[in-house]
C-alpha positions as MATLAB code, in Angstrom:
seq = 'XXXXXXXXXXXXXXXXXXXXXXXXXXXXXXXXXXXXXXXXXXXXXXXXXXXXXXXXXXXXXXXXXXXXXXXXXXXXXXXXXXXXXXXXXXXXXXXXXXXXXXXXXXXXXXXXXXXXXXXXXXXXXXXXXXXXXXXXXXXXXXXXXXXXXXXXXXXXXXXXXXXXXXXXXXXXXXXXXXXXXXXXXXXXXXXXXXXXXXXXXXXXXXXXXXXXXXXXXXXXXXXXXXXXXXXXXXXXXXXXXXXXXXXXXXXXXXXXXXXXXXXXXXXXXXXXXXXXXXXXXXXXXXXXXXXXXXXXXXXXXXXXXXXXXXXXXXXXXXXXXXXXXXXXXXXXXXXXXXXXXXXXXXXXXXXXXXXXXXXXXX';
ca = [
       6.261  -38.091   25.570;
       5.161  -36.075   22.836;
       3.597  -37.761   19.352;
       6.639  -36.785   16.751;
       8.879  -38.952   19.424;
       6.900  -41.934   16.708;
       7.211  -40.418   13.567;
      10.053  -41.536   10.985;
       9.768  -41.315    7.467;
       8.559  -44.277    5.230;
       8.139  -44.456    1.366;
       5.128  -45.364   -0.268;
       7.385  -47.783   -1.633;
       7.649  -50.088    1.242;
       3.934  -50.565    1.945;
       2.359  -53.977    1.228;
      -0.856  -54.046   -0.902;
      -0.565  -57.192   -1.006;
      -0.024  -60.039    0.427;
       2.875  -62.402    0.160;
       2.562  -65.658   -2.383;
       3.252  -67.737    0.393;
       2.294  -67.099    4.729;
       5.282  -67.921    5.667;
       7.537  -67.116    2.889;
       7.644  -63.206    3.930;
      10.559  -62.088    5.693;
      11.260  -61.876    9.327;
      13.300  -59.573   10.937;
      14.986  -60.461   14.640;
      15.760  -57.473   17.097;
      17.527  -58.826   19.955;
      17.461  -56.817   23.416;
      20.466  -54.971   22.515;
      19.209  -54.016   19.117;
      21.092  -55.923   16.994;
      19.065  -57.243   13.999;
      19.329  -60.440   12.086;
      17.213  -60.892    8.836;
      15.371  -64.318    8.579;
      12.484  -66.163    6.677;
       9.316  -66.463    8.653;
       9.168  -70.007    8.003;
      12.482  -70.395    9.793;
      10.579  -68.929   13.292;
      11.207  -72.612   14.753;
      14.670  -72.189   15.101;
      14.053  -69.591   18.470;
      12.034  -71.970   19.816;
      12.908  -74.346   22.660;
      10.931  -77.144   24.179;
       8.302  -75.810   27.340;
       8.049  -71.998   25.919;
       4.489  -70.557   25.096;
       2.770  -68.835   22.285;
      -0.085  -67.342   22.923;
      -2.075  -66.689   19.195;
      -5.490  -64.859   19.093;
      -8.442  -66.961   17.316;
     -10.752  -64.077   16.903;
     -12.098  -64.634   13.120;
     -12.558  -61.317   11.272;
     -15.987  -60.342    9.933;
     -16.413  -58.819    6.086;
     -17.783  -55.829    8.034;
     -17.066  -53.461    4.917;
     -20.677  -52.932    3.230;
     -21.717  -50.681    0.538;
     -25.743  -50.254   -0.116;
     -29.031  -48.039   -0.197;
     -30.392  -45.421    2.350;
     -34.031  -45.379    2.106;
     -36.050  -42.229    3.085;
     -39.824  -42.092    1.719;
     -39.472  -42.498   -1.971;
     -35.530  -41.008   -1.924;
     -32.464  -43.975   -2.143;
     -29.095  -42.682   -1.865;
     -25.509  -44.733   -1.651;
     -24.280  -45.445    1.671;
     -20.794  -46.984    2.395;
     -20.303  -48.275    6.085;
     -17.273  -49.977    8.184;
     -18.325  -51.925   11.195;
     -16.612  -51.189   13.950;
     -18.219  -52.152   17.343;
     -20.682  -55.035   17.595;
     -22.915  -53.523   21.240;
     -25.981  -56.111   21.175;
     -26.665  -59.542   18.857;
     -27.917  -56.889   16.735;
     -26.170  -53.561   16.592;
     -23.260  -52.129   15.869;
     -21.637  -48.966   15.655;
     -20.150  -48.174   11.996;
     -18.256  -45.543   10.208;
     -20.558  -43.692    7.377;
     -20.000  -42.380    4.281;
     -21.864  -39.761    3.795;
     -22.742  -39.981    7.803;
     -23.570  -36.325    7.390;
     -26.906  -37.465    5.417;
     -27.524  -40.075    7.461;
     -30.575  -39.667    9.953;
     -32.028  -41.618   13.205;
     -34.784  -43.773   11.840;
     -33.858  -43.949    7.807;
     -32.873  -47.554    6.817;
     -30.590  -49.202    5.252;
     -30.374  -51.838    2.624;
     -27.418  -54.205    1.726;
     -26.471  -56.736   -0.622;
     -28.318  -59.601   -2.073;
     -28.774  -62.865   -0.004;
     -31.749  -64.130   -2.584;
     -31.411  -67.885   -2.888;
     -29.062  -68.527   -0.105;
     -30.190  -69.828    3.473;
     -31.140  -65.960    4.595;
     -33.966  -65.987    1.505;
     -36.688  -66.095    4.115;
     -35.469  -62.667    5.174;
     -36.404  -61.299    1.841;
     -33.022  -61.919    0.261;
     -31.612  -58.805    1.689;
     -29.927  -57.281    4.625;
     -31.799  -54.278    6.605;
     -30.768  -52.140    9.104;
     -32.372  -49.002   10.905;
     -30.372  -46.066   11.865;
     -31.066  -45.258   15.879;
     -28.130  -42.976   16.506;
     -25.902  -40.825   15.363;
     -23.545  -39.815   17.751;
     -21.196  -37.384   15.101;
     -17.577  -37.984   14.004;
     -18.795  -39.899   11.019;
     -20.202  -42.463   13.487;
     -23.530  -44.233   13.649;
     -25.307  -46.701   15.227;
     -26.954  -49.103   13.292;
     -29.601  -51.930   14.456;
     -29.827  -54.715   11.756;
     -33.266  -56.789   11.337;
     -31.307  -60.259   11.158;
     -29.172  -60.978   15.226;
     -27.232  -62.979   16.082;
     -25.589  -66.050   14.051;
     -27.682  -65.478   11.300;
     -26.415  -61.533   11.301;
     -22.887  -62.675   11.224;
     -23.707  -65.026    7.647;
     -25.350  -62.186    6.166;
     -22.378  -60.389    6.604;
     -19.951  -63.272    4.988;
     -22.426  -62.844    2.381;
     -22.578  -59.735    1.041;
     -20.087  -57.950    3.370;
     -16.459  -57.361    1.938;
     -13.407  -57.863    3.894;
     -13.051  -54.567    6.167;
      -9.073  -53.872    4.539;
      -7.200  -51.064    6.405;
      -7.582  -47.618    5.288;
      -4.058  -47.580    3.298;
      -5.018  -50.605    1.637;
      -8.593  -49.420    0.865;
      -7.795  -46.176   -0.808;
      -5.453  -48.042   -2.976;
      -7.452  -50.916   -4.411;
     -11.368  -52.741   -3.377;
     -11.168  -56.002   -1.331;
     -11.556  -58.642   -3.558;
     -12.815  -62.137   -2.677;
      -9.393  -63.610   -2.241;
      -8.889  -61.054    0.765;
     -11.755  -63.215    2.402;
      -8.892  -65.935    2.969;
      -5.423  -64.189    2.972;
      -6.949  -61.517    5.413;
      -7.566  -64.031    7.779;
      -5.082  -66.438    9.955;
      -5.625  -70.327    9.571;
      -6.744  -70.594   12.641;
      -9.611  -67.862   13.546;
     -12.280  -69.268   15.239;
     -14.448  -66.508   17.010;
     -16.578  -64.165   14.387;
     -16.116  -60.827   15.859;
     -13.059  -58.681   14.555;
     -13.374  -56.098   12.054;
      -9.805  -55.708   11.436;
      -7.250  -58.837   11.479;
      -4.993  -60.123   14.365;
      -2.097  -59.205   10.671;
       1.203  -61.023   12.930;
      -0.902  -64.478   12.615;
      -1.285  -64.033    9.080;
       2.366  -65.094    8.642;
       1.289  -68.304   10.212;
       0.672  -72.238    8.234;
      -0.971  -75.133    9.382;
       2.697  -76.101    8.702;
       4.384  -73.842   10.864;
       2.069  -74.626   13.816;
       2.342  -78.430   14.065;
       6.319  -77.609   13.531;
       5.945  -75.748   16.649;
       4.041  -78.374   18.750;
       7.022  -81.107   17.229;
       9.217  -79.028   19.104;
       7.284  -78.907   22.123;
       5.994  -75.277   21.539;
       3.133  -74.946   23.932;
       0.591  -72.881   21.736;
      -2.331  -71.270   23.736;
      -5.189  -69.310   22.357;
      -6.943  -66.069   23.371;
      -9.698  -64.277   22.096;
      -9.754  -60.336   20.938;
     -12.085  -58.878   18.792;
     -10.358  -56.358   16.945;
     -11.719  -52.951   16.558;
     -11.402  -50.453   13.879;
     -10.113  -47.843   15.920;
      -6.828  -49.401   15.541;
      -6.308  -48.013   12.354;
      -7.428  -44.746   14.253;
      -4.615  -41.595   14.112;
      -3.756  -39.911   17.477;
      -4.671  -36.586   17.005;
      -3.019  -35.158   20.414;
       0.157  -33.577   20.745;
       0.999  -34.979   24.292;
       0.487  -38.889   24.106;
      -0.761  -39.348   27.493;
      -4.201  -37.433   26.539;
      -5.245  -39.888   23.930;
      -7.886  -42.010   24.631;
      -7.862  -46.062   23.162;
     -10.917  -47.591   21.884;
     -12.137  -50.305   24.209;
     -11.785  -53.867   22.588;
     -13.434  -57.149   24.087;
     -11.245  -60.311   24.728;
     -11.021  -63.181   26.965;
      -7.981  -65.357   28.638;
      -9.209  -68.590   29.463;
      -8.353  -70.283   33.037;
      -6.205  -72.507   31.200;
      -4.067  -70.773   29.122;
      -3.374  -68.543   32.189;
      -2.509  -71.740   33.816;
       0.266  -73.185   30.636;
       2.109  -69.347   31.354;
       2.067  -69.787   34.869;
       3.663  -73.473   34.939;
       6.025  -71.945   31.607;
       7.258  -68.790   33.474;
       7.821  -71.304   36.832;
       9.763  -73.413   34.830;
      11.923  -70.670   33.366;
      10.385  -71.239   29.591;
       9.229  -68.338   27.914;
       6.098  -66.530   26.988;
       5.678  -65.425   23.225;
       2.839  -63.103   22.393;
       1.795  -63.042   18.713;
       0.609  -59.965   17.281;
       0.146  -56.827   19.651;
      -3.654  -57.981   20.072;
      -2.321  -61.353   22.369;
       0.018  -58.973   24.453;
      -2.410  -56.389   25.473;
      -4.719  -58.627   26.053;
      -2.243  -60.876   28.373;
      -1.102  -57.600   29.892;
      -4.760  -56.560   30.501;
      -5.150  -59.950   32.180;
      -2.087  -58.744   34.384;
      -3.033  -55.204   35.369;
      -4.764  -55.561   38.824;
      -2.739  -58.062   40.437;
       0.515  -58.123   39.262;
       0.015  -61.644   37.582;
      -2.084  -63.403   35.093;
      -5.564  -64.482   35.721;
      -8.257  -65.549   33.861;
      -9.677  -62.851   32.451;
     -12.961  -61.127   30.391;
     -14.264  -58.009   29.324;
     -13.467  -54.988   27.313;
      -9.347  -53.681   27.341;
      -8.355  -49.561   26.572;
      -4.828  -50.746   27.914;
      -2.839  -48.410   26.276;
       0.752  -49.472   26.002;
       3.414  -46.540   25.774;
       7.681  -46.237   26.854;
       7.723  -46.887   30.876;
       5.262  -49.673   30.908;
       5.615  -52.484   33.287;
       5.288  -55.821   31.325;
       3.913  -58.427   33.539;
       3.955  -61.667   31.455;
       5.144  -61.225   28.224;
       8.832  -62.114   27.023;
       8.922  -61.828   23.149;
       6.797  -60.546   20.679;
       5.963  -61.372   16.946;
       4.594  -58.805   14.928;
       4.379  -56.559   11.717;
       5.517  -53.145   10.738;
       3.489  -50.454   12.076;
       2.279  -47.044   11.040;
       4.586  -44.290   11.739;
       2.677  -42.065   15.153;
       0.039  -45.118   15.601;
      -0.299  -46.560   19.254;
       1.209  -49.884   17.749;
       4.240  -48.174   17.319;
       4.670  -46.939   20.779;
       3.565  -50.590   21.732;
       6.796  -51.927   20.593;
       8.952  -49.056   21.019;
       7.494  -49.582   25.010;
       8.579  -53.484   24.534;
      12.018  -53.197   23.094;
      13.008  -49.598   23.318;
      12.664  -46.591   21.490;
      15.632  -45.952   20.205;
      16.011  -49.708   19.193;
      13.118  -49.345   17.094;
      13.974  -46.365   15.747;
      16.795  -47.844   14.196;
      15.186  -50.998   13.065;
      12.483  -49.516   11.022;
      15.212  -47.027    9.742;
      17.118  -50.770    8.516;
      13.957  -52.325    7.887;
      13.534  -49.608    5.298;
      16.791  -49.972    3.664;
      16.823  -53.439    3.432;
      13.311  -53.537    1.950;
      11.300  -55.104    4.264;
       7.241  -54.690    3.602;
       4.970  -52.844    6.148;
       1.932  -52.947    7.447;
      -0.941  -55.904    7.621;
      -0.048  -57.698    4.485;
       3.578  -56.533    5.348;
       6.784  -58.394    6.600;
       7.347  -60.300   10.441;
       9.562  -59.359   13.318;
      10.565  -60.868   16.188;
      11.515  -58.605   19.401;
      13.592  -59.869   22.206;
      12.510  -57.281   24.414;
      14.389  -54.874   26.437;
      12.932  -54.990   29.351;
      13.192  -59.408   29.873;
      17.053  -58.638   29.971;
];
């Protein structure tokens, strides 16, 4: 399939900067496996919920990986801007730069302030030293601080790493640090958030577990190369970033006894399913499962183990896109972004909920 298959045309108008006064309050819309589309509250999710079915959330807690600071060289300081995106040791990461061009293997950089907090002995700041710089606006930074300690510097003077249309529009303020994260991240390690569980309350989950919602958690550290463009013509040439996650022996275990009992497995956000998917690929069925995922999810794929999907609006031509257009159809989701649009619903992270059926469950 070729990349303008994706594309459809979506005013400015409809893109969330913000998020909504309330989780849950946003607006949920239902496409049902023969496209047919019902327009719903989020906070009303419990209502397609039965007793025995599964929903599998991802706990990975985002990191304020957005930093702005000082390259040192000799006696020369310049302004450096940089968005984690890959953590590769307790120490290092690979970042996009701004200016990466200036940027050089052994200059250092300086960050933030952390004078009179619990990182003072480190001089009150955050250091890093360039080691490579592989092109493409990337570099590889190794920080001074590893570890735990690394990851509070970073909720200290990091900001929250906002997606690229977000970014360019307004700075992350310190009220992102709570609304771009779901209410139940537990794992430091994502530089972009798992957006479908932002929709989610404290609320909303213990209504679920009333019911007898089974909810499961899995672990995937989102990258940054998410909000990545595919640049190829012919979608089978581009190449995913490689994410790390984990599915634990017994939430493969609560699908297993779910999908023998007829019950049905809900992934939230596109994270969960490839993830679950991932877990899925060699054998056919779900097993417990770690390491790094490039699944790349596209029209023809063979879903192994999940039923239903919650998640947001997605870029027109982005991999997300043909992620759900793969789980409910093409043409269905052609149509329900094109009434999605009209009817006003809000894209992208801090956007609007929807709930696919799936085409391929029957």
């Amino acid at each position: 399939m070729q990349l303008d298959d994706f594309d459809f045309d979506l005013p400015e108008s409809n893109i969330a900067l913000e998020p909504h006064p309330t989780r849950d309050g946003s607006k949920l819309l239902r496409v049902l496996p023969d496209g047919a589309l019902e327009d719903h509250v989020f906070k009303n999710l419990l209502r397609f919920f039965k007793p025995g079915d599964v929903v599998v959330l991802n706990n990975s807690r985002v990191l304020p990986a957005a930093l702005k600071g000082k390259r040192l060289r000799g006696e020369s300081e310049a302004n450096v801007q940089l968005n984690l995106h890959k953590r590769v040791s307790s120490n290092e990461w690979f970042a996009f730069a701004k200016p990466a061009k200036r940027m050089k293997v052994g200059d250092r950089l300086r960050f933030g302030d952390l004078a009179g907090s619990s990182q003072a002995c480190f001089e009150g700041r955050l250091e890093a030293t360039i080691v490579e710089t592989p092109g493409g606006g990337e570099i590889l930074v190794r920080f001074d601080l590893d570890g735990v300690a690394l990851d509070e510097a970073l909720k200290l003077v990091g900001d929250m790493p906002l997606p690229p249309y977000i970014a360019s529009k307004r700075a992350a303020g310190e009220e992102d640090k709570e609304t771009y994260q779901t209410v139940y991240a537990e794992h430091d390690g994502s530089v972009a958030a798992p957006t479908a569980g932002l929709h989610f309350t404290d609320e909303l989950l213990a209504g679920l577990k009333e019911i007898g919602v089974d909810l499961q958690f899995v672990t995937l550290h989102v990258g940054a190369g998410t909000f990545l463009p595919v640049k190829v013509d012919d979608i089978k040439s581009h190449k995913m970033h490689a994410e790390w996650g984990q599915v634990s022996a017994e939430t493969v275990e609560a699908i297993r006894s779910a999908k023998l009992a007829g019950k049905r497995v809900c992934a939230v956000g596109t994270t969960s399913l490839r993830l679950l998917e991932s877990a899925a690929l060699e054998t056919g069925e779900i097993e417990p499962w770690t390491g790094e995922t490039d699944i790349f999810i596209t029209p023809g794929f063979q879903f192994k183990v999940v039923d239903r999907l919650i998640t947001n609006f997605h870029l027109p031509k982005s991999t997300l896109f043909m992620l759900v257009s793969a789980f409910s159809g093409l043409d269905v989701m052609q149509s329900a972004y094109k009434a999605a649009i009209e009817r006003d619903y809000r894209f992208y992270s801090y956007g609007d909920g929807c709930l696919l059926e799936g085409a391929h469950n029957g």
